[in-house]
N, C-alpha and C positions, 0 to 999 in steps of 0.2 A: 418508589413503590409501584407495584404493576398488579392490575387486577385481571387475574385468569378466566374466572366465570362470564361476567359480562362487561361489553364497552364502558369506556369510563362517560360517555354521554348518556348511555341509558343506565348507570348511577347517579349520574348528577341530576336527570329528569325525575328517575325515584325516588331521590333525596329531596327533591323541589316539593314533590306531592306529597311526600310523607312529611315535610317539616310545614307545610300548608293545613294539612287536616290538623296536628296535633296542635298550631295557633288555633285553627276554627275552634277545636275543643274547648280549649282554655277562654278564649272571648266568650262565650256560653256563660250566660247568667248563671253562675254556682250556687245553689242551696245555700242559704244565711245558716249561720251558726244557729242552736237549739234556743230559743227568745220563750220568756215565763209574762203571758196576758194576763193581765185581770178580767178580760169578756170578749164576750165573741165578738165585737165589733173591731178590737183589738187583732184578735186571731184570724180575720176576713182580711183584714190587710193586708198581714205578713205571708199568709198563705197567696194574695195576689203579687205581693213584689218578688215572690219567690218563687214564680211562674219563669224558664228558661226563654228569655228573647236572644234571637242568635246577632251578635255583633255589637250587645248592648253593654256589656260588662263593662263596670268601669276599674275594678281592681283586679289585678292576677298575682297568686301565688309564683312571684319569677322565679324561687329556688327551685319548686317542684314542676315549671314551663324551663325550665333549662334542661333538668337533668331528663324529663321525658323527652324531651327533643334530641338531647344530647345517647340518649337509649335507643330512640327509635336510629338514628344515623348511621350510629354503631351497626346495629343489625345491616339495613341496607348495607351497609362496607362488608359483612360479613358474607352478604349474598353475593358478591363479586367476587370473591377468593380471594385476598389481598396475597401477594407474593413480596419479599423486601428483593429491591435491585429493580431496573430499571426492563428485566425481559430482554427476550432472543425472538425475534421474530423467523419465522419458516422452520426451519429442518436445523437440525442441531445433534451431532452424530458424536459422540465421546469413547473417546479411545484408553480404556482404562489398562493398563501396563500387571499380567499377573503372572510374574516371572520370579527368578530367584531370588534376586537384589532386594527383590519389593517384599520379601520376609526380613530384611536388615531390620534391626529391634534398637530403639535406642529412645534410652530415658523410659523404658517400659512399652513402649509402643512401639510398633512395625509399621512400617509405611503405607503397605497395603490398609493399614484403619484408619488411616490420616487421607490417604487416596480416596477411600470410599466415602468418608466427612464429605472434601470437594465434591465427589461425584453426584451426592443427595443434593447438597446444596443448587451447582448447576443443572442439574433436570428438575428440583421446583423451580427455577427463574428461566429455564427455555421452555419447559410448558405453561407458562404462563403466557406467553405468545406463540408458541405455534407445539412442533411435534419433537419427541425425544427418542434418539436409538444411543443405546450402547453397546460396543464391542468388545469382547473380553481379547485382550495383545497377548496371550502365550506362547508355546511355540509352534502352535499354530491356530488363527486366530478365527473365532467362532462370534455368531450375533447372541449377546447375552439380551438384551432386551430392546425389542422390534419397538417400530415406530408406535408411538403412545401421546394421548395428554394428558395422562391421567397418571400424576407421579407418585400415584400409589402402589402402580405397578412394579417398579422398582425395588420394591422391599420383597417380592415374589421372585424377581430376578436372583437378588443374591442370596436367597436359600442356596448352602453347598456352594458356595463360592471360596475356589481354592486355589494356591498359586503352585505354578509347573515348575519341575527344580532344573529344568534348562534356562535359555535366554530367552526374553521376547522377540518375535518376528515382528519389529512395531512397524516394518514398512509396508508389511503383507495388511497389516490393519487400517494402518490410513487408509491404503489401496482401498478395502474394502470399505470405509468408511464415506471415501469420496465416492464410490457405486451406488452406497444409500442414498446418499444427497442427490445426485444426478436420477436414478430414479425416481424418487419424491415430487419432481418434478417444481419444488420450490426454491427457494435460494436457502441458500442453509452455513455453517460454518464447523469445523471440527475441532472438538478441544480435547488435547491429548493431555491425559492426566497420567506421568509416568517422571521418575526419577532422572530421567537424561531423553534427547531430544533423537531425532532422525539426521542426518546431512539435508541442507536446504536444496539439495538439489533434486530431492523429490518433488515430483512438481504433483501440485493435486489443482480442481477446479474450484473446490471451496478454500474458504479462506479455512487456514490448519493455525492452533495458538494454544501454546507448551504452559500446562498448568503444573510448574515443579514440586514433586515432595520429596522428602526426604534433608538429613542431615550429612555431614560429613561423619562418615564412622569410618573406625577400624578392623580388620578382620584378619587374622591369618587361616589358610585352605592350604588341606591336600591337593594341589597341583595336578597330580599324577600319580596314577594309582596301576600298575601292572602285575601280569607272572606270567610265566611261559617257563615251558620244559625248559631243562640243561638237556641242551643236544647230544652232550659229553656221558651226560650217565641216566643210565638207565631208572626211571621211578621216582628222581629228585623235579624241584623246579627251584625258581629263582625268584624273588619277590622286589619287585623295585616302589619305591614311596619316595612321594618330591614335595616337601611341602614349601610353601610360599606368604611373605609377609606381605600382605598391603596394607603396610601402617609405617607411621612416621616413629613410632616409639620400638624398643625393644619388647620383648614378646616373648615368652616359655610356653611351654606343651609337654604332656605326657602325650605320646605315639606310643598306638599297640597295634599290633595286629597277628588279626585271629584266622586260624582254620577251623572252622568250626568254633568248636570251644576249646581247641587248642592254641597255647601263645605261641608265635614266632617271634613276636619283638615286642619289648617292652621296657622303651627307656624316655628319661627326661627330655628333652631337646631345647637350645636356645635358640632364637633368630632374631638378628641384626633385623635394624629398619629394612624392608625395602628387600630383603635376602630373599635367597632361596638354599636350602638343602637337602639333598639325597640320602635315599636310607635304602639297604640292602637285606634281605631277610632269607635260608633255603628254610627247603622245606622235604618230606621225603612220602611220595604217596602216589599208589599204582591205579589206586583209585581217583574220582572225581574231589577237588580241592574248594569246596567256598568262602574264600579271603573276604575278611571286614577289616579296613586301616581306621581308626578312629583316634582323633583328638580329643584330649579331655582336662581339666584341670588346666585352663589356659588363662595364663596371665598378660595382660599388656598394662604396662607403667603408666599410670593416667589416665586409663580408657580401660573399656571392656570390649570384647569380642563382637562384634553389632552382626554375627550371622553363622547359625547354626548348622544349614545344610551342608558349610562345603568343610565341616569338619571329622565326615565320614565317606567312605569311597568301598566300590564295592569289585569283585573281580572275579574269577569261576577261571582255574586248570582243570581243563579237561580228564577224562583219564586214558588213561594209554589203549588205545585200542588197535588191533593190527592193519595194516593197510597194505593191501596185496600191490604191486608195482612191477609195471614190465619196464623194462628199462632198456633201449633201442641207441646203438650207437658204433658206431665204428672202435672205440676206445678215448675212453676221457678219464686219469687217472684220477682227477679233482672231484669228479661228477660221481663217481666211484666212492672216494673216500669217504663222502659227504653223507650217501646213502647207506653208506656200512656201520654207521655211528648208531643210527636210528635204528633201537634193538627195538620199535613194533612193525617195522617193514620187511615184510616176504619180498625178495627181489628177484624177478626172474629176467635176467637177460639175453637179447638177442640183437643179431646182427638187421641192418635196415633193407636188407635183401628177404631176409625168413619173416622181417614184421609186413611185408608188402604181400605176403602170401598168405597171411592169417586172414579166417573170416569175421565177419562182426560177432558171431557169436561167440568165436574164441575171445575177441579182444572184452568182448563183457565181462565175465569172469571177472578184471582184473577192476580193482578202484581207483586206480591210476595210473594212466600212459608218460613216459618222463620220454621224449625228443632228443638225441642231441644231434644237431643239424640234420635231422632228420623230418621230412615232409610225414602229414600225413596223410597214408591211402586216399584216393579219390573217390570219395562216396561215403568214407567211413567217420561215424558223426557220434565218435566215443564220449561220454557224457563228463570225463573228466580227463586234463591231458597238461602238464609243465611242458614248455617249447624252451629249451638255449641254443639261439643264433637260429631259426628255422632258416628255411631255405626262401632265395626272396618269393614273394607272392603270397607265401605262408601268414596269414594274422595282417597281413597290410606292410609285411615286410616290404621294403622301398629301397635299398641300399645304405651305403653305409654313410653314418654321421659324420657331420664335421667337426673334425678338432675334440673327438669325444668326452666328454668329464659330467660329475655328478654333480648336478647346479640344484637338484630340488630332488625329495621322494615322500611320498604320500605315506608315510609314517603309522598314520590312524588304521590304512587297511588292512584286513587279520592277513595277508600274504607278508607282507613287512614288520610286523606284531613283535619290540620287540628289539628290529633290527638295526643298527646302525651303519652309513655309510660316510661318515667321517675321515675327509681324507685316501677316500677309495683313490687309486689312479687305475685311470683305463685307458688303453692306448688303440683297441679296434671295438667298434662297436655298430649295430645294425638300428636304422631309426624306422618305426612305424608309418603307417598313415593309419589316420585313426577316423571309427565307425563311431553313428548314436550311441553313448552307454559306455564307452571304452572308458576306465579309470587308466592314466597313468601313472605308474607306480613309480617310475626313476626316468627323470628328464635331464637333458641337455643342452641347456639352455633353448631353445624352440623346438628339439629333435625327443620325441617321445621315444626313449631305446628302454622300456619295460614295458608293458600293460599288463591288465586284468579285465577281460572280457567275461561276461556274464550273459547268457540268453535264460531262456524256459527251458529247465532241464540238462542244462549244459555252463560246466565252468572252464575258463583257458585262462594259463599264464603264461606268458612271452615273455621270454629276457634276451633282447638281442646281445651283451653284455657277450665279447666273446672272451670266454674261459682261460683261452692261455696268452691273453694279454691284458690281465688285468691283475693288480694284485688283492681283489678280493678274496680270491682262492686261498688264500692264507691267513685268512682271519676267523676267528670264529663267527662270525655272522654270517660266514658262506654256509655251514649246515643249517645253522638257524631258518634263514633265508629258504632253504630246500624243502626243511621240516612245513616249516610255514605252508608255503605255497602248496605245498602237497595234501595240508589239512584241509584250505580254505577250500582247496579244487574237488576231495570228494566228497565235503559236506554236501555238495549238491545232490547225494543221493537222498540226505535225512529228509525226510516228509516236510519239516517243519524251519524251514533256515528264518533263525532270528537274527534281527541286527542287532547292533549291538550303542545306537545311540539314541539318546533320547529324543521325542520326537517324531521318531519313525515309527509307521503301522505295522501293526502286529497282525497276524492273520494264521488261523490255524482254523485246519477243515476238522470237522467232528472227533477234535479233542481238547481236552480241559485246558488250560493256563492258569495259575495260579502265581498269582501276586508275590510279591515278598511279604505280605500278610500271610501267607497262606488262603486266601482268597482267591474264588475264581476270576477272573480279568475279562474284559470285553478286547474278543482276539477278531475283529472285523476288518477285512480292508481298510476301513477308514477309519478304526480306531489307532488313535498316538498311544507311542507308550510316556508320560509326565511326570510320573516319578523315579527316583530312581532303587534299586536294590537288585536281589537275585532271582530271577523269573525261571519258571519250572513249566515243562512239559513232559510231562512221562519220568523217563528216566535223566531227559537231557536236563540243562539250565545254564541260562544263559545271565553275563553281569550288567547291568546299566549304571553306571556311574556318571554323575555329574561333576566329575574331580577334573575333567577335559574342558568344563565350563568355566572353572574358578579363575576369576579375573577381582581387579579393583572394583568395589561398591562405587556405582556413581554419588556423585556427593548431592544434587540434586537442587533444594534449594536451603537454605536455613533458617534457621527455627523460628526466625519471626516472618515467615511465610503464614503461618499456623498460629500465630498470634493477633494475625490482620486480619485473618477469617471471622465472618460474621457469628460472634458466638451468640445470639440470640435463637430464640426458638422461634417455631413459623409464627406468622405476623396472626393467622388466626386465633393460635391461641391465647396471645395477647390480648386481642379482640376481647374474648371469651374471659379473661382475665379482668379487664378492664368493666364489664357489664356486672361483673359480680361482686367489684369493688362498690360501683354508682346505686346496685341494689340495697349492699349494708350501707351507704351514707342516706340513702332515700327510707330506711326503715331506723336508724339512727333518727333523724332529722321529725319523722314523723311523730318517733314516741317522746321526744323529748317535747311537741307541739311548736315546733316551727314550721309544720307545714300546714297550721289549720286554716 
């Protein structure tokens, strides 16, 4: 036990002086019970022996000298704050985990309430010796309550306390947690309260110590949640859904999914321990598409489903809008074909002799410049441009790769959205050097032969990938691929370019965003977006899915983690407990006359 209020010396001096006066009390010559004279000489007496001499008493009531002493002590313990546990002395930083996982529900409860039980608990027993900070781990991590002694504050902290349906950053937390400590300028320690731990290769100054919760649960998640046009035909798109077991048992599901409040899929599904499988959906609309995939009615044999978020996934087809395209090339009959498919592109072509004579004002006009080994003008700084094979110099062109082949491609970017390159063989191909900021979209094993550069106001895609030695040109993910690149590069004209992961800041100058609530959103630099659905500005809308997140529930710790926990309440109000019990025995005691 640890007393927070005052040193335990200046209780034990308190307790000295207060159990000192309440003996002096009691040694006090007591009033004689009520005595019947026969004369006043009688009554002269008893009135003199019943005069208080201090020290003189020879009898004490010891039931009613215990329980006052034992009243008065109480109190003094009260005035120190008694805390149960032994106390954290200095700085004490707690890194509480409020991510996806940490809504896993099992046996009726979610982690995140079992989390915050520990979290009460350790900030009354580190403010009992010194100061208390907590930081909330989402995905990206913020000070929920600044340094304090006073663990009343705490319960003001988690007003609106809610968990992000991405992963936690728990390394960006410690991080921040070892800066409190070090600033505080005390010695301190961090205790991360979260379902699964960091790599111990993080090094921090304070001592770091994993307070686990959680059980082992089961869950099966939408995986993967896509659409994107058919390149092929005009007004259709394609809907792809992947779901995945992380469970040791068999597992059913109803998969549906909606455009709008239209069905595109709606059937039973089975899944193997441990499985994963693919679902195919079309769909047909010239307009804007908002896909919902959701799980429902889900059974696992022996278990229950321990987590709701990743059993819905969200996704936005655009709608077909025209996109003006000057296309500049000597002749490329691939690069042609590709572009002819796509019934919303105006194609105007020309030779790389007639594009070196246009002015920038002509070239504005267009919402996207397509290269093929084609430089562009010197000076001219087109806000939107596809590069195949530029010329070296071009984008960080450097010559051509060695031994060229696809060893890796950045999959997630809206340029590859979609694409596969599975087996691609590529026999010449051009490798990059690459600037701050350069995504590479399709590597070679160390040789970047794709990118996607991005500035202010300006989008490039580069594919050194040359065209007639490779046989992606014959697949369909070569228009794909074209469509793609072409969308992501004039979006940079829209006022408002969203990402499209969680976590990332949202930012919109003097117009509304609304939530998938329908709610306005705080669209700030430095606001994340944390949840996930389909976010709206104007006419656009854009999808945030957490289906890119769905992984195994860490198992954490188990359930007699939560059974070791001190289930008593604070020791005060025991205290307070205990004085009201000694009250009814001390007026017990009196009426019955054991204490006259």
């Amino acid at each position: 036990m640890t007393f927070a209020g005052l040193a335990l010396s200046t209780i034990a001096a308190i307790a000295a002086a207060i159990g000192l006066t309440v003996l002096a009390l009691y040694l006090l010559r007591r009033t004689p019970r009520p005595q019947v004279v026969s004369n006043v000489t009688f009554w002269m007496r008893a009135a003199q022996s019943s005069r208080p001499r201090f020290l003189r008493a020879t009898k004490i009531p010891w039931i009613a000298f215990l329980l006052s002493l034992l009243v008065a002590l109480l109190f003094v313990g009260e005035l120190g704050d008694p805390r149960f546990g032994r106390g954290m002395r200095g700085t004490t930083v707690i890194v509480l985990a409020a991510d996806r996982s940490m809504g896993a529900e099992t046996g009726g409860e979610r982690r995140i309430d079992r989390a915050v039980r520990e979290v009460r608990r350790w900030v009354d027993r580190g403010t009992a010796g010194g100061r208390v900070a907590v930081v909330r781990a989402g995905m990206r991590p913020d000070t929920l309550l600044a340094l304090t002694e006073d663990p009343s504050d705490l319960d003001r902290a988690l007003v609106g306390l809610g968990l992000d349906d991405g992963p936690a950053d728990l390394r960006a937390a410690i991080r921040l947690a070892d800066r409190i400590i070090t600033t505080s300028g005390d010695p301190g320690q961090i205790l991360v309260v979260a379902d699964r731990d960091v790599d111990e290769a993080l090094e921090t100054r304070a001592t770091r110590v994993l307070v686990p919760v959680g059980m082992p649960a089961d869950t099966i998640a939408i995986g993967d949640f896509t659409a994107r046009r058919d390149p092929l035909a005009a007004g259709e798109y394609v809907v792809q859904v992947q779901l995945r077991s992380f469970s040791s048992r068999e597992a059913s599901a109803r998969l549906q999914v909606y455009d709008g409040e239209v069905p595109l899929l709606d059937r039973r599904v089975l899944l193997r321990p441990g499985a994963g499988v693919s679902y195919a959906a079309q769909g047909f609309s010239a307009e804007r598409a908002d896909l919902t995939a959701r799980l429902t009615s889900i059974e696992i044999a022996g278990s229950e489903d321990a987590l709701a978020l990743d059993d819905v996934a969200y996704a936005v087809v655009p709608a077909l809008r025209p996109l003006t395209v000057l296309y500049v090339s000597r002749g490329n009959p691939y690069l042609e074909a590709a572009l002819a498919v796509h019934p919303s592109l105006r194609v105007d072509a020309t030779d790389p002799g007639s594009f070196s004579a246009r002015s920038a004002e002509d070239l504005a006009a267009y919402d996207v410049l397509v290269l093929d080994r084609t430089p562009l003008p010197e000076g001219a700084q087109h806000a939107a441009a596809v590069l195949f094979s530029p010329p070296s110099g071009q984008l960080g062109a450097a010559g051509d790769a060695d031994s060229p082949r696809v060893t890796a491609m950045l999959g997630s970017h809206p340029a590859l959205r979609g694409v596969r390159l599975d087996g691609v063989r590529v026999r010449r191909a051009l490798r990059f050097s690459l600037e701050p900021g350069d995504q590479v979209l399709v590597r070679s094993g160390g040789d970047a032969i794709a990118i996607a550069r991005e500035t202010p106001g300006r989008r490039t895609v580069a594919y050194g990938l040359d065209l007639g030695a490779t046989d992606l040109v014959e697949r369909e993910a070569f228009p794909l691929m074209v469509h793609q690149s072409l969308s992501w590069a004039a979006s940079v004209r829209d006022e408002i370019p969203l990402p499209r992961r969680l976590g990332e800041p949202l930012h919109a100058t003097d117009q509304t965003v609304l939530g998938p609530d329908g709610e306005p959103v705080d669209a700030t630099a430095l606001a994340v977006i944390r949840h996930q659905g389909i976010y709206r500005v104007g006419e656009r809308a854009e999808a945030f899915s957490a289906a890119i997140h769905a992984r195994e529930i860490p198992s954490g710790a188990s359930a007699a983690r939560f059974r070791t926990s001190d289930p008593l309440p604070p020791l005060a109000v025991l205290v307070a407990v205990a004085l009201l019990l000694l009250m009814l025995l001390e007026w017990t005691l009196v009426h019955r006359g054991r204490l006259q």
